[in-house]
VEXPAVEX-291460 format. One line per field, with one value per atom (N, C-alpha, C): residue number from 1; residue in three letters; atom name; x, z, y. Coordinates in nm, 3 decimals. Atoms other than C-alpha are relative to their C-alpha. Example, Ala and Ser with C-alpha at 12.3 -4.5 7.8 and 13.67 -1.06 7.14 Angstrom:
<atoms>
n <- [1;1;1;2;2;2];
res <- [ALA;ALA;ALA;SER;SER;SER];
atom <- [N;CA;C;N;CA;C];
px <- [0.089;1.230;0.090;-0.082;1.367;-0.077];
pz <- [0.000;0.780;0.000;-0.006;0.714;0.073];
py <- [-0.119;-0.450;0.120;-0.119;-0.106;0.109];
</atoms>
This chain:
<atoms>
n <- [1;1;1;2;2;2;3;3;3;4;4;4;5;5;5;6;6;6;7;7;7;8;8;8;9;9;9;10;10;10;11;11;11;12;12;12;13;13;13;14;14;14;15;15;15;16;16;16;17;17;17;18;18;18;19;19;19;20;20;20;21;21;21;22;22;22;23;23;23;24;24;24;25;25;25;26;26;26;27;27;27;28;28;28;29;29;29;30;30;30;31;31;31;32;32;32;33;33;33;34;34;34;35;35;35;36;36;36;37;37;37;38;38;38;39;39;39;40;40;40;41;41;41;42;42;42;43;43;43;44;44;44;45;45;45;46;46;46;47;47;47;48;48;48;49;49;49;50;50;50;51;51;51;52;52;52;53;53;53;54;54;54;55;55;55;56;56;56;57;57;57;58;58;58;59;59;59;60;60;60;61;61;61;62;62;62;63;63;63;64;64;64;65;65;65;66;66;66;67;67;67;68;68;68;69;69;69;70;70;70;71;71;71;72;72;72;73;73;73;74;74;74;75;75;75;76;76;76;77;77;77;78;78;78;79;79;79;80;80;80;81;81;81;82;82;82;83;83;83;84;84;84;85;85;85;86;86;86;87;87;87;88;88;88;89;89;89;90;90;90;91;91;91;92;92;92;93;93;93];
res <- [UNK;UNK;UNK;UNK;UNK;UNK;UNK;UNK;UNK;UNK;UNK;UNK;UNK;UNK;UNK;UNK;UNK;UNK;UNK;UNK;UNK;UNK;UNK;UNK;UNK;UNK;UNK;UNK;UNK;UNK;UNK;UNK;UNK;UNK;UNK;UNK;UNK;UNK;UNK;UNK;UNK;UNK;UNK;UNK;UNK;UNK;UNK;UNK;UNK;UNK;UNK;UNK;UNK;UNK;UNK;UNK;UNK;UNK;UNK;UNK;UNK;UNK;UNK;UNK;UNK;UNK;UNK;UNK;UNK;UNK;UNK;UNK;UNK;UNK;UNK;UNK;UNK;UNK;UNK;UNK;UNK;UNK;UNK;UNK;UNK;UNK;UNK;UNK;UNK;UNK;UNK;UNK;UNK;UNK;UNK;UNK;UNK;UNK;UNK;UNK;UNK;UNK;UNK;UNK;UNK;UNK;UNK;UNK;UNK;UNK;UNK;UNK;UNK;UNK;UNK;UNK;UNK;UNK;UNK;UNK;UNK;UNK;UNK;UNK;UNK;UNK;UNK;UNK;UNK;UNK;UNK;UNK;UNK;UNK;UNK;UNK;UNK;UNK;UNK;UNK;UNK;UNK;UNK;UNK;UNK;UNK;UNK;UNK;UNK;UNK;UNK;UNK;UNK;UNK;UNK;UNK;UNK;UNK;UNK;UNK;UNK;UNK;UNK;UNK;UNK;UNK;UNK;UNK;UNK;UNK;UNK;UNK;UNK;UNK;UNK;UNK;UNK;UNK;UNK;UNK;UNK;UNK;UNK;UNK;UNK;UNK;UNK;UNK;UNK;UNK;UNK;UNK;UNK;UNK;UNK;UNK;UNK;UNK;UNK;UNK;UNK;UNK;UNK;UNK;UNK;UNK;UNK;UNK;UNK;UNK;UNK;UNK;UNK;UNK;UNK;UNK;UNK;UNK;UNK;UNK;UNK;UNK;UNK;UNK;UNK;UNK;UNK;UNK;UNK;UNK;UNK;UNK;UNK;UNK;UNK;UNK;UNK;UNK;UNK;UNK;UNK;UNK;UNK;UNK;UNK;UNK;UNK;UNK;UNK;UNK;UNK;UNK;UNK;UNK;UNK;UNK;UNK;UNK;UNK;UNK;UNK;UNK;UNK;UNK;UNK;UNK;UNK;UNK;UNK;UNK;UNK;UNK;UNK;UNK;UNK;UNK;UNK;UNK;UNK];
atom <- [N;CA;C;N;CA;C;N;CA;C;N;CA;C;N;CA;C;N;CA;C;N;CA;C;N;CA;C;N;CA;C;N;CA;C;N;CA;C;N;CA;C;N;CA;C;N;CA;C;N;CA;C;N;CA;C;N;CA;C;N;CA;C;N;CA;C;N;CA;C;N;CA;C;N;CA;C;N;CA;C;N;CA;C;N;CA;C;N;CA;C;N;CA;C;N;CA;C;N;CA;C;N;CA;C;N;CA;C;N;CA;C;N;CA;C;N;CA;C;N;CA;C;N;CA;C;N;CA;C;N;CA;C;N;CA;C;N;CA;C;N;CA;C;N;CA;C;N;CA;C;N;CA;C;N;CA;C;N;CA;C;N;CA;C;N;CA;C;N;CA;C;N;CA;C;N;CA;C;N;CA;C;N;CA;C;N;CA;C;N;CA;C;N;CA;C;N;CA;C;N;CA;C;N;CA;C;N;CA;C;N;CA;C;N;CA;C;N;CA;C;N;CA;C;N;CA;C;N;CA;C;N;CA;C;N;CA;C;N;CA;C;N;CA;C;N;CA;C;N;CA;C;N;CA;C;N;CA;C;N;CA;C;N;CA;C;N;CA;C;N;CA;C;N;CA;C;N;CA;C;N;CA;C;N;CA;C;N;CA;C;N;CA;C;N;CA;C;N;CA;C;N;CA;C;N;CA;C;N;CA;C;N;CA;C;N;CA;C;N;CA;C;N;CA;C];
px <- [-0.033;8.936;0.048;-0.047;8.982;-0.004;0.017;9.062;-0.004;0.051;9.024;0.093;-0.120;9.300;-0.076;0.027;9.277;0.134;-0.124;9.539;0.005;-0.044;9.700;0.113;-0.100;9.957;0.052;0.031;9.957;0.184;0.025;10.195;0.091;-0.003;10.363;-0.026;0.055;10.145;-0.158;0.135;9.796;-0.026;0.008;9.622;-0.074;0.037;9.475;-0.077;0.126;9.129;-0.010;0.108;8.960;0.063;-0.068;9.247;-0.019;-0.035;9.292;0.125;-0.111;9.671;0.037;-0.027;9.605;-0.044;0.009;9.492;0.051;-0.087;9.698;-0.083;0.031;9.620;-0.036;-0.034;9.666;0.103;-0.116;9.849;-0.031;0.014;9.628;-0.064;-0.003;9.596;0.119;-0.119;9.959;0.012;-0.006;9.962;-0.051;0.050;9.744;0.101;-0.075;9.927;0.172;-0.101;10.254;0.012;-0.031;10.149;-0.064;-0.002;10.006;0.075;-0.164;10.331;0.100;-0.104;10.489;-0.065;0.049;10.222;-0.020;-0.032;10.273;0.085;-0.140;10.621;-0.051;0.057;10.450;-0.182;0.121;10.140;0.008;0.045;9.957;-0.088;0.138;9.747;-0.075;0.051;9.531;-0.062;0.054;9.433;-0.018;-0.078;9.632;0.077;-0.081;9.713;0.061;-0.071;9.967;0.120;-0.103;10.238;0.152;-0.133;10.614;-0.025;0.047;10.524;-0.103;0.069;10.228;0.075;-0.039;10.407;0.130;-0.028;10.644;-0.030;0.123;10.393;-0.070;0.026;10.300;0.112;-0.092;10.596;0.068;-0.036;10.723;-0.099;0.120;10.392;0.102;-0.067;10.676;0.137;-0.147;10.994;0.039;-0.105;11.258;0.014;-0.001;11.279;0.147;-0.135;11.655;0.017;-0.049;11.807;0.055;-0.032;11.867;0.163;-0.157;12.257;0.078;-0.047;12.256;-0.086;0.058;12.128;0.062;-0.024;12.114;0.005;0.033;12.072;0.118;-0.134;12.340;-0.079;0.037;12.253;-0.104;0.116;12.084;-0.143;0.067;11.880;-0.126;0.101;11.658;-0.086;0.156;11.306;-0.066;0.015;11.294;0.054;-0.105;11.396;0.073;-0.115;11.672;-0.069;0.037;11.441;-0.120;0.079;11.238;0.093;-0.079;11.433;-0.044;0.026;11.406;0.063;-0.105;11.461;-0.179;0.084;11.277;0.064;-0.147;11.385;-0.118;0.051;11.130;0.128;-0.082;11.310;-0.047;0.040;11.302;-0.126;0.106;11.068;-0.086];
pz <- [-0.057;10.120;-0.114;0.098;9.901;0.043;-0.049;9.940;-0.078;0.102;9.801;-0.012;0.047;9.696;-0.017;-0.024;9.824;-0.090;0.064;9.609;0.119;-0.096;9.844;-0.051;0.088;9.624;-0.133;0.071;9.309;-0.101;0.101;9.153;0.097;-0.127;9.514;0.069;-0.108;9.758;0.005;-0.008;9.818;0.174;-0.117;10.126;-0.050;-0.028;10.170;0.080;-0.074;10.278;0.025;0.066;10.340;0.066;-0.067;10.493;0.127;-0.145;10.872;0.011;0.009;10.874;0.112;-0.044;11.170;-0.004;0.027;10.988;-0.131;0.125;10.720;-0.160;0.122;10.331;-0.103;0.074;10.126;-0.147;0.117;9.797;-0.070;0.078;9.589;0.080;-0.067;9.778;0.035;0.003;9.803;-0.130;0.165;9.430;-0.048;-0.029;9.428;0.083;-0.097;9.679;-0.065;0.029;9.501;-0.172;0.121;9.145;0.068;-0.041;9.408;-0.012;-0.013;9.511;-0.132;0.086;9.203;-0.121;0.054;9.098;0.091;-0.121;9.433;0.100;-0.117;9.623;0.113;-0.102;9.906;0.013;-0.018;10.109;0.135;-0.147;10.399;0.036;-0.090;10.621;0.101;-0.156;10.847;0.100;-0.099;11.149;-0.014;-0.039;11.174;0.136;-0.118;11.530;-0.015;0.040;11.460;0.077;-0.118;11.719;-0.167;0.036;11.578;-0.111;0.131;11.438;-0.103;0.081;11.245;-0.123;0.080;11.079;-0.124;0.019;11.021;-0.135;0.086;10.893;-0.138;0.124;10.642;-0.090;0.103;10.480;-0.046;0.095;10.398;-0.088;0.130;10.182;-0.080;0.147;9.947;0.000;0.013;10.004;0.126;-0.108;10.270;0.093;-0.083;10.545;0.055;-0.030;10.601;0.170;-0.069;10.892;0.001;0.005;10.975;0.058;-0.026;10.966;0.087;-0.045;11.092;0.056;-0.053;11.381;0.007;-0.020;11.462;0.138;-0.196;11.884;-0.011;-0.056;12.059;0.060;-0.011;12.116;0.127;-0.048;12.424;0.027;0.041;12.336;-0.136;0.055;12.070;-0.015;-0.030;12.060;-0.075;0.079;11.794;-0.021;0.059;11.675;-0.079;0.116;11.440;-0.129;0.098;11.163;-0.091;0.011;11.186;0.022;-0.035;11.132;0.046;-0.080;11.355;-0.046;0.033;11.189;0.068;-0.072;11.425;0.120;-0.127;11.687;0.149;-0.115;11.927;0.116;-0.086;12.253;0.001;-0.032;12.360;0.104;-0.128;12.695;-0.074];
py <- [-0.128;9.731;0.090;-0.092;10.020;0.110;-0.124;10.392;0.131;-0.116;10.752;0.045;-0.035;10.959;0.153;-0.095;11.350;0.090;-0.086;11.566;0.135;-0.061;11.805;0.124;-0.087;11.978;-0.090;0.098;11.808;0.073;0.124;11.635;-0.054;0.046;11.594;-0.044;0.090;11.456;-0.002;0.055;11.348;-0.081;0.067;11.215;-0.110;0.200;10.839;-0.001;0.008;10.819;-0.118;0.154;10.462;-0.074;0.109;10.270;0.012;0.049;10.128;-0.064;0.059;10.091;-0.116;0.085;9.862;-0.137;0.159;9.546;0.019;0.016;9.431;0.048;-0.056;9.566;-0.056;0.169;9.240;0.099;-0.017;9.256;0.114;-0.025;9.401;0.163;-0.155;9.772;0.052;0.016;9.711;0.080;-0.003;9.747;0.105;-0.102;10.036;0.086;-0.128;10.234;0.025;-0.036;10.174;0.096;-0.126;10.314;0.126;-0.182;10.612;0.031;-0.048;10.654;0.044;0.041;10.625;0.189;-0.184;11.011;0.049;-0.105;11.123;-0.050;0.112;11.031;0.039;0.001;11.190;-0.028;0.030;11.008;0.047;-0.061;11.128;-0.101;0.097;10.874;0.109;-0.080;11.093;-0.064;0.014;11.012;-0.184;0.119;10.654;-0.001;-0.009;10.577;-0.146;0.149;10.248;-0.019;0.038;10.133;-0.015;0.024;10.078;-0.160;0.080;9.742;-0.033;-0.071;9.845;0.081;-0.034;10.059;-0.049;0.084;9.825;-0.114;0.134;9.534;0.083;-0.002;9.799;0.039;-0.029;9.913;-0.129;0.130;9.548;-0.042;0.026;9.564;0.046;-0.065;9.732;-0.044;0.068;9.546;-0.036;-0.031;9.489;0.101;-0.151;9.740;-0.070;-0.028;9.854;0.022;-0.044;9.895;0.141;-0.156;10.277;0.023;0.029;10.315;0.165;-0.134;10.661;0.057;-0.070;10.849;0.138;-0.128;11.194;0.054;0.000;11.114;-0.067;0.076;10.923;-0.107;0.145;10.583;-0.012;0.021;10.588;0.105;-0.092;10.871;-0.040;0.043;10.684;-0.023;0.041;10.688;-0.132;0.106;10.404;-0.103;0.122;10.085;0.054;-0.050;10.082;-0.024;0.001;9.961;0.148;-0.108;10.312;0.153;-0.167;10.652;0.088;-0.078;10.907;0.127;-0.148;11.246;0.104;-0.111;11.498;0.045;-0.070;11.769;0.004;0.044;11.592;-0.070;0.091;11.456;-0.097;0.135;11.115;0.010;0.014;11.197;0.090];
</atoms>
């Protein structure tokens, strides 16, 4: 699996052609996507429809995923797990 790399505002962000974030990536697109990251801190997936653990299953391609220690809702107001931050002025419904 390999993908293309769209510059979008350059030296900021770029979009990410080629992938299907809903089957796993393996290492070595892992590896790739992190020296993207590393000439553009921002990535764009377009037109990725991926559930909560999807998104999930790919960001431990790059380490540990934290627990989010701070909301901006009141507890039962959360649209997310705690391992996915929720910064948007969407409601829950």
């Amino acid at each position: 699996m390999d993908f293309t790399i769209e510059e979008i505002q350059p030296p900021i962000s770029a979009r990410i052609h080629g992938l299907d974030l809903n089957k796993p990536i393996g290492q070595e697109v892992a590896e790739k996507l992190d020296q993207t990251i590393a000439r553009y801190p921002v990535l764009v997936f377009p037109l990725q429809f991926i559930d909560d653990d999807r998104l999930l299953a790919f960001s431990e391609n790059f380490g540990p995923v934290q627990v989010s220690v701070q909301y901006a809702t009141r507890k039962g107001d959360h649209r997310l797990q705690p391992r996915i931050s929720d910064i948007s002025n969407v409601g829950k419904e």
